[in-house]
CHARMM internal coordinates of N, CA and C (Angstrom, degrees):
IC EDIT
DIST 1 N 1 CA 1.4458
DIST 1 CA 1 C 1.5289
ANGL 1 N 1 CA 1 C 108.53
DIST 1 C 2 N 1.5346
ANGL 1 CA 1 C 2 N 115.00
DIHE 1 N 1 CA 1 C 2 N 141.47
DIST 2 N 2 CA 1.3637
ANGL 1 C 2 N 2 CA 126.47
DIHE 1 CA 1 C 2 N 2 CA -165.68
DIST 2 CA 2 C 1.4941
ANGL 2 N 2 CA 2 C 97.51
DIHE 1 C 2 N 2 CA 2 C -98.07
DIST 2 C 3 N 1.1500
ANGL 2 CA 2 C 3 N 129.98
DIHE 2 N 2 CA 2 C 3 N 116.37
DIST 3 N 3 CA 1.8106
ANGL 2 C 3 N 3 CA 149.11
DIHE 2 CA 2 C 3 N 3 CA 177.82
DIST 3 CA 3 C 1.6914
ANGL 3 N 3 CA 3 C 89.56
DIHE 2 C 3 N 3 CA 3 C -72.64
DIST 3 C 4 N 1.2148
ANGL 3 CA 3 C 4 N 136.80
DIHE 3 N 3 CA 3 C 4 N 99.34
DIST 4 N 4 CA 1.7269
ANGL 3 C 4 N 4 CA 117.16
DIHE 3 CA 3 C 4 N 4 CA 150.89
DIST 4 CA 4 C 2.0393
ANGL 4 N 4 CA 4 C 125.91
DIHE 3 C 4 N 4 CA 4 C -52.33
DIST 4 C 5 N 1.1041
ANGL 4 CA 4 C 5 N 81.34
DIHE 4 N 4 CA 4 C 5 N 154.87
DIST 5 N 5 CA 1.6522
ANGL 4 C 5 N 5 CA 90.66
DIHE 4 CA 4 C 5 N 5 CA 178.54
DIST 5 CA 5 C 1.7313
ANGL 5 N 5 CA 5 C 87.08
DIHE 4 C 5 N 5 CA 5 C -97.06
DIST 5 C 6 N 2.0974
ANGL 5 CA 5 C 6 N 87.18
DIHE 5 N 5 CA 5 C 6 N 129.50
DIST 6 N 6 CA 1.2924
ANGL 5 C 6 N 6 CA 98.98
DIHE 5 CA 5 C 6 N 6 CA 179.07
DIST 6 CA 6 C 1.7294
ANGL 6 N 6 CA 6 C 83.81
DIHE 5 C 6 N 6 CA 6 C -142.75
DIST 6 C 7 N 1.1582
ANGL 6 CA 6 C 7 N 116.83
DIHE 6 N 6 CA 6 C 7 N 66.42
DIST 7 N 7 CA 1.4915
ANGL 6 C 7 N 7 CA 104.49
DIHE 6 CA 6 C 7 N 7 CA 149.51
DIST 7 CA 7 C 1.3545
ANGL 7 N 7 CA 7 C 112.83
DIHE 6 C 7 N 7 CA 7 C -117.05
DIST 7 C 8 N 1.4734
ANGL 7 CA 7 C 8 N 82.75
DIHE 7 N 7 CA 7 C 8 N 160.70
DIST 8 N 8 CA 2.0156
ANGL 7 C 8 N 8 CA 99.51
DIHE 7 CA 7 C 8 N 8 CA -169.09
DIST 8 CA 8 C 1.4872
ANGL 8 N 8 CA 8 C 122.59
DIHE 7 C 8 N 8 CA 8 C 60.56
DIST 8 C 9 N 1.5050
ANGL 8 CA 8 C 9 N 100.77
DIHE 8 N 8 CA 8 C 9 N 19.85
DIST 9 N 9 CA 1.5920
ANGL 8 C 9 N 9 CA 125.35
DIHE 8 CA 8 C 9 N 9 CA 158.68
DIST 9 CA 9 C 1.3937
ANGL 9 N 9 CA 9 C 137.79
DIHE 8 C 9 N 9 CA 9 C -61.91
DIST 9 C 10 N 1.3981
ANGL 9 CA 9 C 10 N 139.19
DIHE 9 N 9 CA 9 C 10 N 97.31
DIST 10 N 10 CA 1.2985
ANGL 9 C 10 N 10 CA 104.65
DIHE 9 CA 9 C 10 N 10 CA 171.54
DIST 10 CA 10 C 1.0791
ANGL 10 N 10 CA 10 C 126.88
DIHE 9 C 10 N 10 CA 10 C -37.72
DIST 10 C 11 N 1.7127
ANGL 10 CA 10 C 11 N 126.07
DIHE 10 N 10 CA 10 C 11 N 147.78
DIST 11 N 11 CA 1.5059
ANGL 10 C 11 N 11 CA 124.27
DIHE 10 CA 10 C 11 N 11 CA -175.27
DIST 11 CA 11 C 1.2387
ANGL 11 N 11 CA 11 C 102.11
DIHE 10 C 11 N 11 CA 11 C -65.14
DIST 11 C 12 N 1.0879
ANGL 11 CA 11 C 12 N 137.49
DIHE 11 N 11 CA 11 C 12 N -62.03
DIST 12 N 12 CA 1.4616
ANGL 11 C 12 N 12 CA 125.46
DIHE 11 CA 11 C 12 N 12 CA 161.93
DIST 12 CA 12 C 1.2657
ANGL 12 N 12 CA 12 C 140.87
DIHE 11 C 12 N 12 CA 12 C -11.67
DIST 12 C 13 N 1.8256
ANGL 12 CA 12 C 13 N 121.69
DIHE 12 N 12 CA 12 C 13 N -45.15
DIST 13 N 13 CA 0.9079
ANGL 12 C 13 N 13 CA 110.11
DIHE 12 CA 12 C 13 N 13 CA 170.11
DIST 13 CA 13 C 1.8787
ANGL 13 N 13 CA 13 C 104.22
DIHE 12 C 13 N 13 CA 13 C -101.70
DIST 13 C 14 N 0.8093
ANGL 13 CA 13 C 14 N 117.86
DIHE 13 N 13 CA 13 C 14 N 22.01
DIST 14 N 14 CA 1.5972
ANGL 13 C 14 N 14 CA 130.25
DIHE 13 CA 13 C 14 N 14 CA 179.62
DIST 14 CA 14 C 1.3399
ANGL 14 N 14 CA 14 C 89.18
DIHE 13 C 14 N 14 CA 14 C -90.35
DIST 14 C 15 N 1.3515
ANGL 14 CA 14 C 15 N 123.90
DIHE 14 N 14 CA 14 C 15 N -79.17
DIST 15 N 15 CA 1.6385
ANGL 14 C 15 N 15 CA 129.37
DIHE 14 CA 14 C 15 N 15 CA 179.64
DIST 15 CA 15 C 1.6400
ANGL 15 N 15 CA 15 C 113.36
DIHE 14 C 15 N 15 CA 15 C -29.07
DIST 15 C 16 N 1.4414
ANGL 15 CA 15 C 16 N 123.97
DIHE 15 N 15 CA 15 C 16 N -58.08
DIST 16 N 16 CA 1.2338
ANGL 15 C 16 N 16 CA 123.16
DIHE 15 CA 15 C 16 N 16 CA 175.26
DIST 16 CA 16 C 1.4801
ANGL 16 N 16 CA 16 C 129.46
DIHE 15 C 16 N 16 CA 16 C -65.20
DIST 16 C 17 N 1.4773
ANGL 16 CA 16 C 17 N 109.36
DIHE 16 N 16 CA 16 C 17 N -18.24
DIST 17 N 17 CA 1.4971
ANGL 16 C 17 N 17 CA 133.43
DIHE 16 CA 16 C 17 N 17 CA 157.10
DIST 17 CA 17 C 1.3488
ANGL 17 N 17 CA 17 C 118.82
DIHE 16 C 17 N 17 CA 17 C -56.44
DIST 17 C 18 N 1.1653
ANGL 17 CA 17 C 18 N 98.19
DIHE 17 N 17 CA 17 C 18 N -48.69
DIST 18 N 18 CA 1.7064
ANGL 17 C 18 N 18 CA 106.28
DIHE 17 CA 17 C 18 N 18 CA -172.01
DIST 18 CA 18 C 1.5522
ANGL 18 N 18 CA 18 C 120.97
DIHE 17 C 18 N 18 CA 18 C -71.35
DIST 18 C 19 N 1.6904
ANGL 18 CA 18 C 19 N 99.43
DIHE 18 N 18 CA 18 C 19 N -48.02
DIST 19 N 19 CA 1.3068
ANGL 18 C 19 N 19 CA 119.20
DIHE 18 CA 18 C 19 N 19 CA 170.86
DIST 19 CA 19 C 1.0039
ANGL 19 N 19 CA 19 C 105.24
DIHE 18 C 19 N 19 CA 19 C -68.22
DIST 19 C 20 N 1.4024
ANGL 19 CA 19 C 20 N 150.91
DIHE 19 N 19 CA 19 C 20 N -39.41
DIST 20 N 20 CA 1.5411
ANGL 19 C 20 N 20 CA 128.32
DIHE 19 CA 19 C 20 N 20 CA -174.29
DIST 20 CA 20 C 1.4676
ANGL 20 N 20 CA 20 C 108.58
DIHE 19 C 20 N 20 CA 20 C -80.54
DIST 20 C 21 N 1.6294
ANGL 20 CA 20 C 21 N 119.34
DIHE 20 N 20 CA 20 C 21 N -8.72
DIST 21 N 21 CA 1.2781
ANGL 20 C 21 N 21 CA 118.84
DIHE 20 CA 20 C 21 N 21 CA 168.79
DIST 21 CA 21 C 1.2610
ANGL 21 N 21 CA 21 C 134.52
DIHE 20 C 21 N 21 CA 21 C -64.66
DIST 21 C 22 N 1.9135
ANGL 21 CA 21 C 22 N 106.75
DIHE 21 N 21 CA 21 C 22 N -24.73
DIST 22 N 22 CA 1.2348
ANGL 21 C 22 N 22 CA 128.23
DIHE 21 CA 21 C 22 N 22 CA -139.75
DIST 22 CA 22 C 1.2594
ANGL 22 N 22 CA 22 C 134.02
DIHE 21 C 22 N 22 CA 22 C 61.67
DIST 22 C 23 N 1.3648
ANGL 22 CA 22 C 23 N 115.33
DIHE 22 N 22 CA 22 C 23 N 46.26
DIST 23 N 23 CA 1.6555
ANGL 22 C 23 N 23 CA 118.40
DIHE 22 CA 22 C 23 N 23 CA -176.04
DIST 23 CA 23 C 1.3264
ANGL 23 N 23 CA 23 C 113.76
DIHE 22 C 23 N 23 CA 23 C -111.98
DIST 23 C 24 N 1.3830
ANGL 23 CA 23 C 24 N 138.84
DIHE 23 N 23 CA 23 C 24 N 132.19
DIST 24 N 24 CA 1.4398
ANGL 23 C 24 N 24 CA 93.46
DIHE 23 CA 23 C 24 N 24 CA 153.27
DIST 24 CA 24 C 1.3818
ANGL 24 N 24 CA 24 C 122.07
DIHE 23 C 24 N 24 CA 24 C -121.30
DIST 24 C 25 N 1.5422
ANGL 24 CA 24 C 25 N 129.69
DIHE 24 N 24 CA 24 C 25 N -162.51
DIST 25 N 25 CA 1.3196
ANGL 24 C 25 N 25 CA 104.00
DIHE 24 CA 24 C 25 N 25 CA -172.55
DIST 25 CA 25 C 1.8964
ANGL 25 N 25 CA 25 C 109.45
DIHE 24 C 25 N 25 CA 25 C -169.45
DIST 25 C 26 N 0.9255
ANGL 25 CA 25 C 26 N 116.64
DIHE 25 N 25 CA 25 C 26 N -173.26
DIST 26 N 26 CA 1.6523
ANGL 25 C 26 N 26 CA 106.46
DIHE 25 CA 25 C 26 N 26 CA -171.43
DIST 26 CA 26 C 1.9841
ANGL 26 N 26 CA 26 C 101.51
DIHE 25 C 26 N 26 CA 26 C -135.97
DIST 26 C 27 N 1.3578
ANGL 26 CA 26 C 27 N 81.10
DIHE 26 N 26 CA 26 C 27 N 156.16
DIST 27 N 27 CA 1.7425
ANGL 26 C 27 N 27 CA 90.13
DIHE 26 CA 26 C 27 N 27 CA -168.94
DIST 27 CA 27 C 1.2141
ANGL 27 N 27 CA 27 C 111.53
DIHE 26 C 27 N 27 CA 27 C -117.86
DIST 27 C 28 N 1.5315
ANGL 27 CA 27 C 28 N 114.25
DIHE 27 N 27 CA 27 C 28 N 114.71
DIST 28 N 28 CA 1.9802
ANGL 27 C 28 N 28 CA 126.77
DIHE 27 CA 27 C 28 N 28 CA -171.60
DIST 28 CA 28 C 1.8116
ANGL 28 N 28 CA 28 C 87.51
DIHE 27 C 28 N 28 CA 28 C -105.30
DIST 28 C 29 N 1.3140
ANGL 28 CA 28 C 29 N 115.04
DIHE 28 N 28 CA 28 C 29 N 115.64
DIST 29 N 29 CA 1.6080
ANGL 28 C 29 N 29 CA 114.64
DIHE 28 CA 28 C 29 N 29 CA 159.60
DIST 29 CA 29 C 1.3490
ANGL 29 N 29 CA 29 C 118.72
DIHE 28 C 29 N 29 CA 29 C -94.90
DIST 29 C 30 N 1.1287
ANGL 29 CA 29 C 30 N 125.58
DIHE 29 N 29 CA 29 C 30 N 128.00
DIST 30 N 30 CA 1.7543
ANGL 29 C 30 N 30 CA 150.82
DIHE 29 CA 29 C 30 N 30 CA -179.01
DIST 30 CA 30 C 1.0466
ANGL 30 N 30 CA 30 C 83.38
DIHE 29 C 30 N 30 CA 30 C -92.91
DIST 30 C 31 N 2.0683
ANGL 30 CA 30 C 31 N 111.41
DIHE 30 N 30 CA 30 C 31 N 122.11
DIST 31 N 31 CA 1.3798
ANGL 30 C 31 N 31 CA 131.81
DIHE 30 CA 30 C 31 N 31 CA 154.41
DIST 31 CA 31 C 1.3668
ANGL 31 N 31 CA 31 C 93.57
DIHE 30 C 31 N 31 CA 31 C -131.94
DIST 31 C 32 N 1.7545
ANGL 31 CA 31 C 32 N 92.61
DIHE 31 N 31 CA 31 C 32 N 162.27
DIST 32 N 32 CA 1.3659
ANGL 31 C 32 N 32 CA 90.17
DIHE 31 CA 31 C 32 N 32 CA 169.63
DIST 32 CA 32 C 1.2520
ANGL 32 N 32 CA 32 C 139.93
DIHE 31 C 32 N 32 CA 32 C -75.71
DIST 32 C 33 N 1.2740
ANGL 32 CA 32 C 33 N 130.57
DIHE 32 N 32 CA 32 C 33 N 164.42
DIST 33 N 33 CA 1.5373
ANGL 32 C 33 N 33 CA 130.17
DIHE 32 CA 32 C 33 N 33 CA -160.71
DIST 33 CA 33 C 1.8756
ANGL 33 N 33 CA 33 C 103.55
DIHE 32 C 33 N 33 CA 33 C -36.48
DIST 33 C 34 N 0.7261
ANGL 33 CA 33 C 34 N 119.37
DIHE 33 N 33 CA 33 C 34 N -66.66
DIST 34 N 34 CA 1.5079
ANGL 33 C 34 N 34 CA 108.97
DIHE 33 CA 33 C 34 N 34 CA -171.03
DIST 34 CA 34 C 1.7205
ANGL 34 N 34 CA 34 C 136.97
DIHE 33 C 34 N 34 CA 34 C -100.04
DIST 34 C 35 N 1.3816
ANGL 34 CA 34 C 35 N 76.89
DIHE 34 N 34 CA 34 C 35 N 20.17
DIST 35 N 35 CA 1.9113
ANGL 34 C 35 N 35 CA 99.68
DIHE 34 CA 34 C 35 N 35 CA 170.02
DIST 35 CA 35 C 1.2799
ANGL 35 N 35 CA 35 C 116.74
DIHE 34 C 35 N 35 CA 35 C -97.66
DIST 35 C 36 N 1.5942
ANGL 35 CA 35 C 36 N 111.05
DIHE 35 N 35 CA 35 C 36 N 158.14
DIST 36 N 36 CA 1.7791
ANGL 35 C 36 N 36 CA 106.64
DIHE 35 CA 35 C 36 N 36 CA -177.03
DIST 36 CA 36 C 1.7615
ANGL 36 N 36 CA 36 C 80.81
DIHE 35 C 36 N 36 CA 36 C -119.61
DIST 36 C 37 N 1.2845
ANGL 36 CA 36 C 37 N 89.63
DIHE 36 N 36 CA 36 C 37 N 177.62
DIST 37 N 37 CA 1.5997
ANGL 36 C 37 N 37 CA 108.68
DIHE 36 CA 36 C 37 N 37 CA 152.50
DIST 37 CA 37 C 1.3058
ANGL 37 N 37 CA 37 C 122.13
DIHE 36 C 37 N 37 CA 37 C -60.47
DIST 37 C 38 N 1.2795
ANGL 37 CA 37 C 38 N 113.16
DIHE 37 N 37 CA 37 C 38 N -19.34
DIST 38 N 38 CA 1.6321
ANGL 37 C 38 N 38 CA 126.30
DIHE 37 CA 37 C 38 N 38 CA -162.26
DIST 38 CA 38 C 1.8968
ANGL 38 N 38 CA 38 C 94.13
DIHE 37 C 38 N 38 CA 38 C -99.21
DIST 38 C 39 N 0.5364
ANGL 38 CA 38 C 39 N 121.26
DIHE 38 N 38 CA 38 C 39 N -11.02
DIST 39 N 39 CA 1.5345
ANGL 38 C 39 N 39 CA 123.93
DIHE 38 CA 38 C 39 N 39 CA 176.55
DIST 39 CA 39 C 2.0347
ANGL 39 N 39 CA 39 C 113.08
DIHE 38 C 39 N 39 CA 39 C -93.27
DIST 39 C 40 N 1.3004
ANGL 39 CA 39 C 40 N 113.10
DIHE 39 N 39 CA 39 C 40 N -11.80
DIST 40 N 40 CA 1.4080
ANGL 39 C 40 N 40 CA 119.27
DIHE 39 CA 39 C 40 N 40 CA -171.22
DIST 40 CA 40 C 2.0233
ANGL 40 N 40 CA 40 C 80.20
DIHE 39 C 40 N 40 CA 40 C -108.15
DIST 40 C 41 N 0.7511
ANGL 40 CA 40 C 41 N 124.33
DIHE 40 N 40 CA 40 C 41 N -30.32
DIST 41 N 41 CA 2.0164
ANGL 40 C 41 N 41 CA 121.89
DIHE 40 CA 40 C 41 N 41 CA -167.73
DIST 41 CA 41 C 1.9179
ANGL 41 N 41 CA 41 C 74.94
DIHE 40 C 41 N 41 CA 41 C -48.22
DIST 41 C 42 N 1.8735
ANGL 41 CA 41 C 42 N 77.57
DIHE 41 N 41 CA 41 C 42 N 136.67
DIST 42 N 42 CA 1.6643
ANGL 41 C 42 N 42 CA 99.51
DIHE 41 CA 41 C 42 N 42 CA 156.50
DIST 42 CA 42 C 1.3182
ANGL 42 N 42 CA 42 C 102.19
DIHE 41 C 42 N 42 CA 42 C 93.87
DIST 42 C 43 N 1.3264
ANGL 42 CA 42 C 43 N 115.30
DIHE 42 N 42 CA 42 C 43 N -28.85
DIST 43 N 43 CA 1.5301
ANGL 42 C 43 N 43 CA 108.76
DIHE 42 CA 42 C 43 N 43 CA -165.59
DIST 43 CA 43 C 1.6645
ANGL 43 N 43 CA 43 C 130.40
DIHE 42 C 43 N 43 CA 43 C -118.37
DIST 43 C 44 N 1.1717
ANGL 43 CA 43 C 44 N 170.85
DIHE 43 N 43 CA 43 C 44 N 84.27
DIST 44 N 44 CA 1.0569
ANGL 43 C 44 N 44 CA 148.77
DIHE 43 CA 43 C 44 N 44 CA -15.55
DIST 44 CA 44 C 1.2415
ANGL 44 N 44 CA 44 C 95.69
DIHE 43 C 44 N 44 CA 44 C -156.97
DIST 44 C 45 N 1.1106
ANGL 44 CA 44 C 45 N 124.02
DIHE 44 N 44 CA 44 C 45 N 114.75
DIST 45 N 45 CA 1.9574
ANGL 44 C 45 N 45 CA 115.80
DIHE 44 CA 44 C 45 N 45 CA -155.27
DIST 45 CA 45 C 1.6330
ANGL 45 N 45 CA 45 C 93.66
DIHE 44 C 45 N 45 CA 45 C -147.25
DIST 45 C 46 N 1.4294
ANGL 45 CA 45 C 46 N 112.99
DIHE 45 N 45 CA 45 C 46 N 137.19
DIST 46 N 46 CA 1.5044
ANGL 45 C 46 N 46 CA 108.95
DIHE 45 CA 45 C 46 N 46 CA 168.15
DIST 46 CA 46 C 1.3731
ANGL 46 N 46 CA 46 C 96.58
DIHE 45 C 46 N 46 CA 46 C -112.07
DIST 46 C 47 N 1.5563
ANGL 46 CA 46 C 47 N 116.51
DIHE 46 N 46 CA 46 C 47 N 149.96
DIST 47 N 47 CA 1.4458
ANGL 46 C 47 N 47 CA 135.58
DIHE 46 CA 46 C 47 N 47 CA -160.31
DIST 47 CA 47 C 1.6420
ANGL 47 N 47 CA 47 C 100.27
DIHE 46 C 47 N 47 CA 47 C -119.49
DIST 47 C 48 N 1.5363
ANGL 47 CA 47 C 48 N 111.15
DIHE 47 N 47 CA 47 C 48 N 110.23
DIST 48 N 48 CA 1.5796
ANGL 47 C 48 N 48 CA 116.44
DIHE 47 CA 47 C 48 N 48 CA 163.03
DIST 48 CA 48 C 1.6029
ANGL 48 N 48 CA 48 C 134.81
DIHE 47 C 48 N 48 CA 48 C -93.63
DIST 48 C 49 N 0.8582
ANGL 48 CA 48 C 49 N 91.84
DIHE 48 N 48 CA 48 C 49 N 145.41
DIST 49 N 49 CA 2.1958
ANGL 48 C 49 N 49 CA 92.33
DIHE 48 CA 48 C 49 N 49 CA 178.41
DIST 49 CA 49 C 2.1422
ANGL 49 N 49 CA 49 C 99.70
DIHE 48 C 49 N 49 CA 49 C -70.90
DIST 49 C 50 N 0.8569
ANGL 49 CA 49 C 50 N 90.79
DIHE 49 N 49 CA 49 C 50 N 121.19
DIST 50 N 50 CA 1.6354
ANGL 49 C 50 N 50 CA 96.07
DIHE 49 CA 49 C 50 N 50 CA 158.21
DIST 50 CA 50 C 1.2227
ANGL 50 N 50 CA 50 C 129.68
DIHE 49 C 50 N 50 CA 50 C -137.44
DIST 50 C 51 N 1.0957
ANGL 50 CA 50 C 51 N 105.50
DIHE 50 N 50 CA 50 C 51 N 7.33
DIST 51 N 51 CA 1.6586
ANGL 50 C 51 N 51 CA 113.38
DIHE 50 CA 50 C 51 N 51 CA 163.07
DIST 51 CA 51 C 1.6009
ANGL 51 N 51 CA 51 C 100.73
DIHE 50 C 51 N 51 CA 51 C -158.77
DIST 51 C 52 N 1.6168
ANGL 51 CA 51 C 52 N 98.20
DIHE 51 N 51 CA 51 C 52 N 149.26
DIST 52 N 52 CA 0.8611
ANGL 51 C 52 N 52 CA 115.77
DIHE 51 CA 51 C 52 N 52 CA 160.42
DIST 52 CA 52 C 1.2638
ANGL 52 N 52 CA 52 C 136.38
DIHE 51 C 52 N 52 CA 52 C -145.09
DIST 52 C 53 N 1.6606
ANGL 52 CA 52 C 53 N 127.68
DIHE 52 N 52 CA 52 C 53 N 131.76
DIST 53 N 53 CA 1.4985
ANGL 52 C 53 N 53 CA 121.85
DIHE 52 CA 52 C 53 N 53 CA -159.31
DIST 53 CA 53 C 1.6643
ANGL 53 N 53 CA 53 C 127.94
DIHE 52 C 53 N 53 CA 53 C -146.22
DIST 53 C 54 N 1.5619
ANGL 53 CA 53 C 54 N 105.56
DIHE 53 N 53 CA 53 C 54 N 110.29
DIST 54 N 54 CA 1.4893
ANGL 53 C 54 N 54 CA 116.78
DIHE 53 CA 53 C 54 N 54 CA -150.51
DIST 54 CA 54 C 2.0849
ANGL 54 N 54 CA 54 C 91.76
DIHE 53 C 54 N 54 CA 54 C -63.43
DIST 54 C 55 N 1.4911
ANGL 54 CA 54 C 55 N 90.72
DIHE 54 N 54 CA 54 C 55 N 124.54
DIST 55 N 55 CA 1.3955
ANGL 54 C 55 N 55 CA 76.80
DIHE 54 CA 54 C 55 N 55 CA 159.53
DIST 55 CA 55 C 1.5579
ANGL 55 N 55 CA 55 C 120.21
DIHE 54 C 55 N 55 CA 55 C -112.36
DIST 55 C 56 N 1.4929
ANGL 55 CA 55 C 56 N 114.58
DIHE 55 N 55 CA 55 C 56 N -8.85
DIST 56 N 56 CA 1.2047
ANGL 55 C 56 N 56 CA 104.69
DIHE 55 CA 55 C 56 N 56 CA 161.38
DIST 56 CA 56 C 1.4621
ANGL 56 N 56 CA 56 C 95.32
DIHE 55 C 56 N 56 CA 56 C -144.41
DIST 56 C 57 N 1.3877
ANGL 56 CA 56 C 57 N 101.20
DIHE 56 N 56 CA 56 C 57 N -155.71
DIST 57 N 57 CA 2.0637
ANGL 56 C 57 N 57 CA 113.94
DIHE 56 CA 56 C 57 N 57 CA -178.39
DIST 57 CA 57 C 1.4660
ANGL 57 N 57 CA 57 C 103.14
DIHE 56 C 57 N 57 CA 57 C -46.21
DIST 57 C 58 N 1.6059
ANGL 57 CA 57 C 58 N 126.02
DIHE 57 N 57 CA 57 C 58 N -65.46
DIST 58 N 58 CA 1.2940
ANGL 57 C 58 N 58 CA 109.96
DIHE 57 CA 57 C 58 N 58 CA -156.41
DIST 58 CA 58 C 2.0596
ANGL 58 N 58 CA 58 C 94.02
DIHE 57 C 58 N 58 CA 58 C -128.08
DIST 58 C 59 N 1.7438
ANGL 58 CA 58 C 59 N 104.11
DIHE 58 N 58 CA 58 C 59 N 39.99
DIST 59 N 59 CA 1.8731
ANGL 58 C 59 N 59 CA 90.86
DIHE 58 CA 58 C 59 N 59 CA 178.13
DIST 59 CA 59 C 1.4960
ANGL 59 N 59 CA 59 C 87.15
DIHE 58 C 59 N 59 CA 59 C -139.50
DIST 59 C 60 N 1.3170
ANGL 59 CA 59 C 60 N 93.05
DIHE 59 N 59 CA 59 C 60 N 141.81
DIST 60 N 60 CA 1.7618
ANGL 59 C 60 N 60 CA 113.38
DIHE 59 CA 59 C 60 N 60 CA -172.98
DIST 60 CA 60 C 1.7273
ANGL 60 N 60 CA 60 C 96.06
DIHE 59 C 60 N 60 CA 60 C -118.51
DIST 60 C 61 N 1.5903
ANGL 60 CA 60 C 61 N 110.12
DIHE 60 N 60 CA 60 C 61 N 160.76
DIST 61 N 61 CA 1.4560
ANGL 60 C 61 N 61 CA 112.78
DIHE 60 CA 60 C 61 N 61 CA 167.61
DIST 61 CA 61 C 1.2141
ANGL 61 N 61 CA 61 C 111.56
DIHE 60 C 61 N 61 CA 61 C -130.35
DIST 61 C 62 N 1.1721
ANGL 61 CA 61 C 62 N 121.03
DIHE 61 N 61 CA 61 C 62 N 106.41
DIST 62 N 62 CA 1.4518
ANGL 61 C 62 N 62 CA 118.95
DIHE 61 CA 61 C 62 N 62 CA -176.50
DIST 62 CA 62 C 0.8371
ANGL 62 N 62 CA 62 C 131.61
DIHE 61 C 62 N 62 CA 62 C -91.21
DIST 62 C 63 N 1.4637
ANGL 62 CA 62 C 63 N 131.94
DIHE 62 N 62 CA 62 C 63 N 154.53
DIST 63 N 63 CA 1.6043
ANGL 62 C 63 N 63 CA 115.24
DIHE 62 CA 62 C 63 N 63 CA -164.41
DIST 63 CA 63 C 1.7617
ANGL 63 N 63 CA 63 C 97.15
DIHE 62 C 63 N 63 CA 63 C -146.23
DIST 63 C 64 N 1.6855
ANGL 63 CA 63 C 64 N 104.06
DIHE 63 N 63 CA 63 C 64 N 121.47
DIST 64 N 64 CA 1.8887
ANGL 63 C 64 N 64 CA 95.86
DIHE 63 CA 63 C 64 N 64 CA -170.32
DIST 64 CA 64 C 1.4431
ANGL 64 N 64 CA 64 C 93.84
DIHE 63 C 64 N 64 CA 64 C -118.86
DIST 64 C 65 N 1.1956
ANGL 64 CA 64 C 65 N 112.93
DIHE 64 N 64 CA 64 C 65 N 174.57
DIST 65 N 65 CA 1.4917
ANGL 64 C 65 N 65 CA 124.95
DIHE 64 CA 64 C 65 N 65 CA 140.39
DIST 65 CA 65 C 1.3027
ANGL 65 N 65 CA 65 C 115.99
DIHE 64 C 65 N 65 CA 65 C -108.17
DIST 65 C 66 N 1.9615
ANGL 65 CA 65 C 66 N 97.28
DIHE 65 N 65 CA 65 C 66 N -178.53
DIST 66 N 66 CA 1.4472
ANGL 65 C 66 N 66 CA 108.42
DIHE 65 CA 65 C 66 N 66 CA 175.36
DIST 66 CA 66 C 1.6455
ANGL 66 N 66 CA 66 C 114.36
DIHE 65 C 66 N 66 CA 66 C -103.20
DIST 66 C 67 N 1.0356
ANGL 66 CA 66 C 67 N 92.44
DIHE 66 N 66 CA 66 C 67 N 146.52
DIST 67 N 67 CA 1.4973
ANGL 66 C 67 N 67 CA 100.81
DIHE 66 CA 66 C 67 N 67 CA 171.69
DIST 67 CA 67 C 1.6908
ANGL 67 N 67 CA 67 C 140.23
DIHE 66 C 67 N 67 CA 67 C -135.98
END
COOR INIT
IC SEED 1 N 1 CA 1 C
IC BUILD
């Protein structure tokens, strides 16, 4: 099975990449030191792939920020 290159992807179109690949995979978000997720709610943020890491044949762990 062929893994696509999804960096510097919106997660969005990373997600639809993956799934039409048959992969699936889990999402770790990098903020900065003293931000939550709960501090971006409400406000209009696009989410990128910047890493990506096979942990087995067909499961990746991705890790984005906000932007």
């Amino acid at each position: 099975m062929e893994i696509p290159q999804i960096l510097a992807l919106p997660l969005d179109e990373a997600v639809r990449r993956l799934e039409a690949a048959g992969c699936t995979y889990e999402v770790q978000t990098l903020l900065p030191p003293r931000a939550s997720e709960a501090d971006f709610e409400g406000r209009e943020v696009r989410r990128y792939v910047v890493r990506q890491q096979q942990l087995s044949a067909n499961r990746l762990a991705l890790t984005i920020v906000y932007r």
